[in-house]
C-alpha positions as MATLAB code, in Angstrom:
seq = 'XXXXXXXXXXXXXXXXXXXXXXXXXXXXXXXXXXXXXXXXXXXXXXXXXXXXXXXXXXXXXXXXXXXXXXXXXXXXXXXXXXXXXXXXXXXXXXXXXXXXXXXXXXXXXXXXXXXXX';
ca = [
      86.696   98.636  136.885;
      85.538   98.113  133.382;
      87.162   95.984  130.888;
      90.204   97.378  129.029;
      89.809  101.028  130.742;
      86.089  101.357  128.898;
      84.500  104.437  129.278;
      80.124  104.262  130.371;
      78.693  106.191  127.843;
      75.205  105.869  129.302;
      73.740  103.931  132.532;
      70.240  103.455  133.692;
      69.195  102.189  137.325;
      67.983   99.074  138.028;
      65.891   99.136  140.939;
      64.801  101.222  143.663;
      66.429   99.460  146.845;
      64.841  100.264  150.818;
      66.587  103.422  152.458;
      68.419  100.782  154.713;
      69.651   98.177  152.383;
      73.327   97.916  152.003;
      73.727   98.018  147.799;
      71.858  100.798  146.388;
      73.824  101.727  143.216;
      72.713   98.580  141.065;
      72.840  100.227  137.226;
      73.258   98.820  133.891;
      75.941  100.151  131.774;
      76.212  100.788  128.366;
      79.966  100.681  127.575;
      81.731  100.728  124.106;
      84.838   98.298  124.350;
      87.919   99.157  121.982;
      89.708  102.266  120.715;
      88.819  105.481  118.351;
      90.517  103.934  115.150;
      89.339  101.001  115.383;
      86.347   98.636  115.469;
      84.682   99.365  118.279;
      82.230   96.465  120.225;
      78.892   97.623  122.475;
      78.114   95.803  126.077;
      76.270   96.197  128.879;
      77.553   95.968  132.437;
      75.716   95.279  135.202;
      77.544   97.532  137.985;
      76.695   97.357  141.962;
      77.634   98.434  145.098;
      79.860   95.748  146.841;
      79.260   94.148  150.194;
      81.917   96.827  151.648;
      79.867   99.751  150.652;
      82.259  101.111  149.254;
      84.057   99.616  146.253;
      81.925   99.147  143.138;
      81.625   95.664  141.188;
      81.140   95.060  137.956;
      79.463   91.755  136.715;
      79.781   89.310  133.613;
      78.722   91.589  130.568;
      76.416   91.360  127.798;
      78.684   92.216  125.042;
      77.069   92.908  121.446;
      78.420   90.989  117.958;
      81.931   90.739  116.946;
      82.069   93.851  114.363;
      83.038   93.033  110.915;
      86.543   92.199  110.241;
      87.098   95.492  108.218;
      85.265   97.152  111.249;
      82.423   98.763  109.255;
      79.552   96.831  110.435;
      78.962   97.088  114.321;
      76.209   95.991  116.357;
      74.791   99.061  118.476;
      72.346   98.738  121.461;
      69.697  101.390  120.819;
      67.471  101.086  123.634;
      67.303   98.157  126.926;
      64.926   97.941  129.778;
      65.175   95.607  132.955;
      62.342   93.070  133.657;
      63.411   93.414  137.835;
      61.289   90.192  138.883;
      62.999   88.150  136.586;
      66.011   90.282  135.824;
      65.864   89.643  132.201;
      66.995   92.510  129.858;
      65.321   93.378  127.027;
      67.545   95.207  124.659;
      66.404   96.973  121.297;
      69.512   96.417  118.951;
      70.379   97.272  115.105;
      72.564   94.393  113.847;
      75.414   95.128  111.511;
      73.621   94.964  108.312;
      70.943   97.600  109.837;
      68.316   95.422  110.727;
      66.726   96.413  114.090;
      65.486   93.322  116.713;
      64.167   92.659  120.065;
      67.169   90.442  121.869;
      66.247   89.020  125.339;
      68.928   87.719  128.123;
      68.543   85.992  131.301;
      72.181   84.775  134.026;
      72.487   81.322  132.857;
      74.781   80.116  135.716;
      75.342   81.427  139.613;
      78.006   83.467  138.374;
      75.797   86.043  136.620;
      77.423   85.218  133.275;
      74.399   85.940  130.775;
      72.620   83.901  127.658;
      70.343   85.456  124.707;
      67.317   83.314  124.779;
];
């Protein structure tokens, strides 16, 4: 389900659906993408239930900065939190020379893909 057999290494819920609504597994996941020797690139994954029920979906991803090209500086999400009336994310990350920042998103097109704004 997740791109290149990535393992979640942390997910949060989004939102607190009614009882009788038919998707109530929305969660963002925090996955790392790559291998154990080498350099390894952070995303988050929006992940819901689909219209079956049954099956899960995963949506476009936020994926973090290209790491170095010697793979020693890596981008890592340290904290995130959903804005649900807007569905922005708000994501706490340290860069890849150390720095920390505030990095907002928004979807940018009907296809969920997302932009840093």
């Amino acid at each position: 389900m997740l791109p290149h057999a990535a393992k979640p290494v942390y997910a949060e819920f989004l939102t607190e659906e009614p009882a009788n609504a038919p998707a109530t597994e929305d969660a963002l996941v925090l996955v790392e993408l790559g291998n154990p020797d080498a350099a390894r690139q952070q995303a988050l994954v929006p992940i819901q239930l689909a219209p079956d029920g049954r099956a899960l979906q995963a949506g476009p991803a936020i994926k973090g900065d290209v790491p170095s090209p010697a793979g020693d500086k890596v981008m890592t999400f340290t904290s995130y939190r959903v804005d649900e009336v807007k569905r922005h994310v708000f994501a706490t990350v340290r860069t890849g020379d150390g720095r920390s920042e505030v990095r907002r998103y928004r979807q940018a097109c009907a296809w969920g893909c997302w932009e840093r704004f």
